[in-house]
C-alpha positions in Angstrom: -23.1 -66.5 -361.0 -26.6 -66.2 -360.6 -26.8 -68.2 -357.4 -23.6 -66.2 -355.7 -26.0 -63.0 -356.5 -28.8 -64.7 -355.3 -26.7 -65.1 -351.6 -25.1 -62.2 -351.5 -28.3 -60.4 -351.7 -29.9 -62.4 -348.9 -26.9 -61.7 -346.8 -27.5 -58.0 -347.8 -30.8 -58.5 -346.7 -30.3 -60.4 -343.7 -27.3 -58.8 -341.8 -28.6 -55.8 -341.1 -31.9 -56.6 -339.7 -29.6 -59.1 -337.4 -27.6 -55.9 -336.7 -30.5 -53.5 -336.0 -32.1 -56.4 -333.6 -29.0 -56.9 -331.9 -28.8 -52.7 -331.7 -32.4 -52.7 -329.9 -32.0 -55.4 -327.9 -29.2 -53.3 -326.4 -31.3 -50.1 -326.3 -34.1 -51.7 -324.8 -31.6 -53.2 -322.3 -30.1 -50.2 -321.0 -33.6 -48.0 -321.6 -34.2 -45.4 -318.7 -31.2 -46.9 -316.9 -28.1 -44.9 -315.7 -25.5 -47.4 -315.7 -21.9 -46.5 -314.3 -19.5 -45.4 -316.5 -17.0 -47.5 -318.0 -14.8 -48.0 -321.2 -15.5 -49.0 -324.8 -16.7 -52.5 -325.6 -16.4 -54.4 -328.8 -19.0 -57.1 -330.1 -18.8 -60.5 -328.2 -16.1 -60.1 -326.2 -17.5 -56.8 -324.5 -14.5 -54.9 -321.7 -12.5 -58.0 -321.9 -9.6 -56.4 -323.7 -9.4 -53.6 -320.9 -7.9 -56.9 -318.9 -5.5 -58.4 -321.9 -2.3 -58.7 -320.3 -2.9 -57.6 -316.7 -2.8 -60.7 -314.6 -3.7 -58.9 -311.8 -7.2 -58.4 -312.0 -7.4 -55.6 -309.6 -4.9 -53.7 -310.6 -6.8 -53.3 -314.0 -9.9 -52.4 -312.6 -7.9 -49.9 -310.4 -6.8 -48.5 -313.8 -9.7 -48.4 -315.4 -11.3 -46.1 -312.5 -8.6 -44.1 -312.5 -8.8 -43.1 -316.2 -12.5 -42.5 -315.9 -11.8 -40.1 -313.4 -11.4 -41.5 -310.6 -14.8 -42.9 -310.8 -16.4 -44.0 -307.7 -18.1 -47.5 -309.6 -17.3 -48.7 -313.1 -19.6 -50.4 -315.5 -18.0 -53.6 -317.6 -19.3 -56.1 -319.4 -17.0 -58.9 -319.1 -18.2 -61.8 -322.3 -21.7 -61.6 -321.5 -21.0 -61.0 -317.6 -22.2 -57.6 -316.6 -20.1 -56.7 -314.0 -19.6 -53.3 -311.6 -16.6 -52.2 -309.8 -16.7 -50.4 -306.4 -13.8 -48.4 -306.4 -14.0 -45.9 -304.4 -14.4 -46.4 -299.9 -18.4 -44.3 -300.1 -19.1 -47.0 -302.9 -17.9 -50.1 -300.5 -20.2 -48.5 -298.0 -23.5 -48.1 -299.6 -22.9 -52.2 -301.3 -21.4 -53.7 -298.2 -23.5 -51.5 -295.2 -25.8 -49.0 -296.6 -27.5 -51.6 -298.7 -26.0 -55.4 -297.5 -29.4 -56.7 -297.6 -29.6 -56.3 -301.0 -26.4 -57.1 -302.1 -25.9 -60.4 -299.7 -26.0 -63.2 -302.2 -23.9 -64.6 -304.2 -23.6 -65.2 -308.1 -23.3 -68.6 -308.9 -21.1 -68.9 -312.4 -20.9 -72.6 -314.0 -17.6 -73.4 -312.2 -19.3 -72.3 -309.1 -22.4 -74.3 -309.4 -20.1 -77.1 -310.4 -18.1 -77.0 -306.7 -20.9 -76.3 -304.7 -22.8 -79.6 -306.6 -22.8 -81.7 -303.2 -23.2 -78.6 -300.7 -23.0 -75.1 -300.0 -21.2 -73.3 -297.4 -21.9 -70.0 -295.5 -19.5 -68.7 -298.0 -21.5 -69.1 -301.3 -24.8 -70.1 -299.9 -27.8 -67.7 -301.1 -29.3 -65.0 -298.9 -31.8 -66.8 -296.9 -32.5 -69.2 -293.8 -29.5 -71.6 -294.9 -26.9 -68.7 -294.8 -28.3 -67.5 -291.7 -28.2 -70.5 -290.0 -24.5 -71.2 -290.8 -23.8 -67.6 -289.9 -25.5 -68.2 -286.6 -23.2 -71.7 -286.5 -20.3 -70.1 -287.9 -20.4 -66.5 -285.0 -22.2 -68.3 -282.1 -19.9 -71.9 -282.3 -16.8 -72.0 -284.2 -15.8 -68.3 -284.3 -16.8 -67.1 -280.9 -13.7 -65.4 -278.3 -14.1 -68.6 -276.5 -13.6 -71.1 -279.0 -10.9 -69.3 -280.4 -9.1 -69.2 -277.1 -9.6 -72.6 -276.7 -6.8 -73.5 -279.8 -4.0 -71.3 -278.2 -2.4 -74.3 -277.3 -2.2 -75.6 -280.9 -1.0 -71.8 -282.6 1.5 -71.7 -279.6 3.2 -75.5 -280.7 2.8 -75.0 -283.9 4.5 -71.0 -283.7 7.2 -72.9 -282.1 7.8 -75.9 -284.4 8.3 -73.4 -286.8 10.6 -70.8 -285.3 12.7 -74.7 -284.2 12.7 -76.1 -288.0 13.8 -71.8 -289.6 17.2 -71.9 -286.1 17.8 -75.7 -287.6 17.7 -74.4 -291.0 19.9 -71.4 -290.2 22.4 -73.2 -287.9 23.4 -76.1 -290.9 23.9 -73.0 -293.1 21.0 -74.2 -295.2 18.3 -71.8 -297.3 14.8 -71.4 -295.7 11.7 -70.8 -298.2 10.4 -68.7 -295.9 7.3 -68.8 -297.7 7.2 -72.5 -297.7 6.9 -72.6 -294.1 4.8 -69.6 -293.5 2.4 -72.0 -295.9 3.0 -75.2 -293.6 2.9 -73.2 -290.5 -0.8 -71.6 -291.0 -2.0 -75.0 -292.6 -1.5 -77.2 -289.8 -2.8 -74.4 -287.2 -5.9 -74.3 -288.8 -6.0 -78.4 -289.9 -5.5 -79.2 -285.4 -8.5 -76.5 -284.3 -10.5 -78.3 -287.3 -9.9 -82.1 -286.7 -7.0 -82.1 -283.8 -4.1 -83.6 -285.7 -2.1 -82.7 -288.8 -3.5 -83.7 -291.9 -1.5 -86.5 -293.5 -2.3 -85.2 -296.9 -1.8 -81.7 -296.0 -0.1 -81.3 -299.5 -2.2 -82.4 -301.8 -5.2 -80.2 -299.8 -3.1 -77.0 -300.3 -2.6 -77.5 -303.6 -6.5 -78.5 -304.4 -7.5 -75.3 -302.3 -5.2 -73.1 -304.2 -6.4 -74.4 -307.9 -10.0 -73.9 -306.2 -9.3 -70.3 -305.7 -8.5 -70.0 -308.9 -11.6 -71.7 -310.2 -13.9 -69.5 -308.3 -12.4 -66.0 -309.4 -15.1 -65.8 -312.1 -12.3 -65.1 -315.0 -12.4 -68.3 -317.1 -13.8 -68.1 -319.9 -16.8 -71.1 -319.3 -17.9 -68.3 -316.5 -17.5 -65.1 -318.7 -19.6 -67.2 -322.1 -22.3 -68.8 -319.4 -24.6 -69.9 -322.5 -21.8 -71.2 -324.1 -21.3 -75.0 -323.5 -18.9 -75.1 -326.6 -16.6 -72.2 -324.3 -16.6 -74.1 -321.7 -15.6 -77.4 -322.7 -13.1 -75.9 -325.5 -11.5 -73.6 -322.2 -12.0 -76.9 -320.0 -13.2 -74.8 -317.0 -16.1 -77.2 -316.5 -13.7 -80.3 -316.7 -11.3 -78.7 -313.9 -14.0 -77.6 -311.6 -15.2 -81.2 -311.4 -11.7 -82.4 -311.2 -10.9 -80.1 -308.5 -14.6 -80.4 -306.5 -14.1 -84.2 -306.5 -10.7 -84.5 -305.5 -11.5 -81.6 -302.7 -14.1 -83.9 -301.1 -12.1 -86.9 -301.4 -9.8 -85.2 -299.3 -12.3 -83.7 -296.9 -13.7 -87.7 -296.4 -9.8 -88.7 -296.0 -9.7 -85.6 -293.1 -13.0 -86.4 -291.3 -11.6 -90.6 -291.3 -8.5 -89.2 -289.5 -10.5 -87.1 -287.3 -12.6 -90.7 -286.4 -9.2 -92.5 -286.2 -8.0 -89.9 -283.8 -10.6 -89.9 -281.6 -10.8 -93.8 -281.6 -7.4 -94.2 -280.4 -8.0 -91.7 -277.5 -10.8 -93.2 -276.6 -9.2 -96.7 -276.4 -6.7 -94.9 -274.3 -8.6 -92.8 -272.2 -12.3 -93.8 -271.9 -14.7 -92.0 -273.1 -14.5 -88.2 -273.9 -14.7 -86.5 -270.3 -16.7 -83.5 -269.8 -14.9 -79.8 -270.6 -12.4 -81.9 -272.6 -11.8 -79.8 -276.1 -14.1 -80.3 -279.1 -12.2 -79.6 -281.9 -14.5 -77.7 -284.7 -15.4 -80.8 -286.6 -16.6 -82.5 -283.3 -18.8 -79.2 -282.6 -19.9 -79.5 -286.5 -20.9 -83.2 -285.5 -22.8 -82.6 -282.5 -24.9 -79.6 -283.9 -26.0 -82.4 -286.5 -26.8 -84.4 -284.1 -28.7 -82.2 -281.6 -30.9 -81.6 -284.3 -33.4 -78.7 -284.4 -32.4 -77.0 -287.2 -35.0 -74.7 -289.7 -32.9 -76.2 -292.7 -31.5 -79.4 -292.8 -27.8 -79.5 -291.6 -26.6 -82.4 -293.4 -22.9 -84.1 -294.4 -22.8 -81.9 -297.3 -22.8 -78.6 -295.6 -20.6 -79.7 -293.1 -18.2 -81.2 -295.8 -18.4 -77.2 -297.4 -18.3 -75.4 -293.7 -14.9 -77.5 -293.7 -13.6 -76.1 -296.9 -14.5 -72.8 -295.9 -12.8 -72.5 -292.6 -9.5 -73.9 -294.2 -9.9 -71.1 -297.0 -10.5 -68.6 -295.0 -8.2 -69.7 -292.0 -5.4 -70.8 -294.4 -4.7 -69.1 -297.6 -5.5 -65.6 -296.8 -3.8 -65.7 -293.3 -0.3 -67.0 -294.9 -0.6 -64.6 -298.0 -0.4 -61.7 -295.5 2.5 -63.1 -293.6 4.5 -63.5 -296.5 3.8 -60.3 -297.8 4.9 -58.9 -294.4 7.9 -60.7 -294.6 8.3 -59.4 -298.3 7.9 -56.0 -296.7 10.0 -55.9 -293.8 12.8 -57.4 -296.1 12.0 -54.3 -298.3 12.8 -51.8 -296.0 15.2 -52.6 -293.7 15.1 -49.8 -291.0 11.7 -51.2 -290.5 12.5 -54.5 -290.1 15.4 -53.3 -287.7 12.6 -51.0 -285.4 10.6 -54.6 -285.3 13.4 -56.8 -284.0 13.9 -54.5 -281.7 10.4 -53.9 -280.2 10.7 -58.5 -280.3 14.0 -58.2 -278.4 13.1 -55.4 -275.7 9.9 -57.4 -274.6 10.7 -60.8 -275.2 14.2 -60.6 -273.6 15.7 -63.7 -274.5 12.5 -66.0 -273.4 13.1 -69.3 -275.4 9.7 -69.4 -276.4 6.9 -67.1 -277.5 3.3 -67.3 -275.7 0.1 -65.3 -277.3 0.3 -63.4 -273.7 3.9 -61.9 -275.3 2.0 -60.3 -278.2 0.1 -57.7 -276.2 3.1 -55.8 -276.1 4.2 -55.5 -279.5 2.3 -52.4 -280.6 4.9 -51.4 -283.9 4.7 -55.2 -284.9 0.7 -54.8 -284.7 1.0 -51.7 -286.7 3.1 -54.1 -289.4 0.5 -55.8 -289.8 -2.3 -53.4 -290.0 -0.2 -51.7 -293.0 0.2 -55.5 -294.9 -3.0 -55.6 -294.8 -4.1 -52.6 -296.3 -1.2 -52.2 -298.9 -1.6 -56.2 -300.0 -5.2 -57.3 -299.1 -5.3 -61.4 -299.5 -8.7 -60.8 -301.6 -8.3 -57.8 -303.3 -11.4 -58.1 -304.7 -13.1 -59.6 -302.2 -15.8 -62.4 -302.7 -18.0 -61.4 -305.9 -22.0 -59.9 -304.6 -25.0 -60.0 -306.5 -28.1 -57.5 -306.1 -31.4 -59.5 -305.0 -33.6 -56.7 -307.2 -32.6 -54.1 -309.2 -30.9 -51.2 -307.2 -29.2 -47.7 -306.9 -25.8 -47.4 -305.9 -24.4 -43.2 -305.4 -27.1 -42.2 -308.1 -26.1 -45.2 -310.7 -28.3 -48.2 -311.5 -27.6 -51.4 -310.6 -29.7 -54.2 -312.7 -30.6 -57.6 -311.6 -27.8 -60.4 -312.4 -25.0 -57.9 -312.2 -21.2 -59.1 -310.8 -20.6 -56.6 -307.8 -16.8 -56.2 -307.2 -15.8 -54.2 -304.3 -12.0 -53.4 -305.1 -10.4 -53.2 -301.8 -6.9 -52.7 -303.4 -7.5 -49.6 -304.9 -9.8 -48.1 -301.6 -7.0 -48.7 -299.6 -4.1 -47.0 -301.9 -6.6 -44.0 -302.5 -4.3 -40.9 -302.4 -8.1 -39.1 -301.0 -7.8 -41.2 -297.6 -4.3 -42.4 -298.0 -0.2 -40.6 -298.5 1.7 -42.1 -301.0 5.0 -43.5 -298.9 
């Protein structure tokens, strides 16, 4: 009896001196700061109820603005994650022109370190003379009017292949995951420009890119407890980022082999390669490495990551916005009928569709335009981290904050946008 006594008093003792550390920490913390607003938190676990149940991340955050106000930026503090949420289109400015410079890196969770362990690409790489020289590779080489032009050939075939397999489909009165093949369809486009065939594994790369995305939203737990180790491996977010990072390399090796066999059997055909003939982006990625030159070394890995990158960005959000299109048109038949109809009028019956066609269709361009700001492919965007400690519209931003700009709920805002 004596001894439970004897504890109970130590814990008596003890907890709230923990408590009243723990309190000034906080204090000390937030001292002289003017944070955004943002809702309640509980111990440990911090905003993370606010997203209990929501799938949809953005839609939550939306929410949460919209109860506080419609506040411009929100304050959360996802785990031990602080995190801000530009909600509003003057807060997107001041983060993404007003103050760029500042917000231009990166944060770099567990998971993320974890995929970009064997190189960094110009989407996660840190403000500095790397991301500015894969920028510069990225705008003046693989992204420039030019180069793009050059691949109309392979978006023409591959435009046609598709409309060919959807009339087969149709005709044998069979159904067509539209979806599916909206998927396929932007996949192989971008796999040609990058190493000028189909990829044989085209499958398995989808599916590793898709679980990658996933990975690097920043909402598993290992990324919301960072100083956790016993989070992460219970929540196995470290295990599946290393799973998915080697098996995403594997098939970027199997990819640039093709590309070699490719170009060895045209070679063996042809001769050598003949001046003005195509490069296809991985033969442009090649030669920059070997030119040489270079403030930062351009090595295997950044090219491996430059790789990953274009197929991200090329594939994934290109497809989602064509399927939500499709979703769309589906949705609202009259519509749909005023697009077919604009398609019919200035195609007239031609059996095949060239990019020179698509000048004309000015409603179908307005389709688009309005998929993409009612279902943005990132609604969030990729995640931004302050370089110093900063003020966004009269609100402090600290050091080793999440930035969020929530293009989702900017581009349904009743203050810019009508309801229908």
């Amino acid at each position: 009896m004596a001894m439970e006594q004897a504890v109970y008093l130590v814990l008596a003792l003890v907890l709230p001196l923990l408590l009243l550390k723990l309190i000034s920490k906080r204090r000390s913390n937030v001292a002289g700061q003017k944070l955004p607003p943002g809702p309640w938190r509980l111990p440990v676990i911090g905003s993370l109820h606010h997203l209990a149940g929501k799938p949809l991340v953005h839609r939550a955050f939306a929410d949460i603005a919209r109860r506080l106000g419609d506040a411009p930026l929100v304050y959360l503090k996802l785990g031990e994650v602080p995190v801000v949420v530009a909600s509003s289109a003057e807060a997107a400015r001041e983060v993404m022109k007003t103050q760029d410079v500042t917000f231009a890196t990166r944060p770099w969770s567990p998971t993320t370190k974890i995929l970009m362990s064997d190189g960094v690409g110009v989407a996660f790489a840190p403000y500095g003379a790397h991301w500015r020289q894969l920028r510069k590779i990225c705008i003046m080489e693989l992204l420039s009017a030019r180069r793009v032009q050059s691949f109309r050939r392979v978006r023409e075939e591959e435009a046609g292949r598709l409309v060919a397999a959807i009339a087969a489909g149709a005709g044998n009165g069979e159904p067509v995951n539209i979806s599916e093949r909206l998927t396929v369809l932007i996949a192989d486009m971008t796999v040609r420009a990058m190493i000028g065939d189909r990829f044989s594994r085209r499958e398995e790369f989808l599916e590793v890119l898709q679980q990658g995305v996933r990975i690097l939203s920043g909402f598993n737990l290992g990324d919301l407890f960072p100083s956790s180790r016993l989070v992460g491996f219970v929540s196995g977010s470290a295990r599946q980022a290393w799973e998915n990072h080697t098996k995403g390399f594997e098939l970027i090796e199997c990819a640039i082999k093709q590309h070699e066999e490719v170009k060895a059997t045209a070679a063996a055909s042809n001769g050598d390669r003949k001046e003005g003939e195509q490069e296809d982006l991985l033969d442009v990625l090649l030669r920059i490495q070997k030119e040489g030159g270079h403030d930062v070394p351009f090595t295997m890995g950044a090219i491996k990551c430059l790789l990953v990158d274009l197929f991200s960005a090329g594939s994934e959000t290109s497809a989602t916005t064509l399927i939500w299109a499709m979703s769309e048109l589906m949705r609202n038949p009259t519509t749909m009928a005023k697009a077919q109809a604009e398609v019919h009028n200035n195609l007239q019956g031609k059996p095949s569709v060239t990019e020179d066609d698509l000048a004309d269709l000015k409603y179908m361009r307005l389709v688009i335009k309005e998929t993409l700001r009612l279902h943005p492919s990132v609604p969030l965007l990729l995640p931004r981290e302050p370089t110093e400690a900063c003020n966004v519209l009269g609100y402090d931003v600290p050091t080793g904050t999440t930035v969020f700009v929530n293009t989702w709920a900017i581009c349904r805002d009743p203050k810019h946008w009508d309801a229908r």
